[in-house]
N, C-alpha and C positions, 0 to 999 in steps of 0.2 A: 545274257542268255535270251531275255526277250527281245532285244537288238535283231538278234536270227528269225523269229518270224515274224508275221505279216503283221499289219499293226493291229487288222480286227480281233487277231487271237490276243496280241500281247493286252491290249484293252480290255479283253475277256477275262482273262487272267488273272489282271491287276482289280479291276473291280470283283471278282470273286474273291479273292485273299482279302481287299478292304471289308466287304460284308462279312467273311469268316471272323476278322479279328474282333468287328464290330460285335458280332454273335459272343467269341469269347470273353468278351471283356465286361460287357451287361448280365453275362449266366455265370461265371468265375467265381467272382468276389462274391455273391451269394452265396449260393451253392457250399460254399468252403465254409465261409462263414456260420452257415447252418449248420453244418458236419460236426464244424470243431466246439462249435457251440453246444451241442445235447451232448457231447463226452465231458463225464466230468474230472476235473485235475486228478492225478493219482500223486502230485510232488506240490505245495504251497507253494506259487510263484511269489509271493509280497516276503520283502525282504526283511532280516528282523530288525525290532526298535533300535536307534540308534543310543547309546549311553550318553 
């Protein structure tokens, strides 16, 4: 698809989705992290003692 236009847009393009991803990927994993963090378990994930 970006073969079809010119190359200044497909360049435009391509470095705007690289900074987009780069943006996801540094706000993501926090963000979520933080969320699931301050909910506290409602099921014990740890497994029980083994005999």
């Amino acid at each position: 698809m970006l073969l079809l236009l010119n190359i200044k847009y497909a360049i435009y393009i391509a470095v705007s989705l690289m900074i987009l991803g780069i943006g996801f990927g540094f706000f993501s994993a926090p963000n979520t992290n933080s969320v699931m963090g301050s909910v506290t378990p409602l099921i014990s994930t740890e497994l029980p003692p083994a005999f």
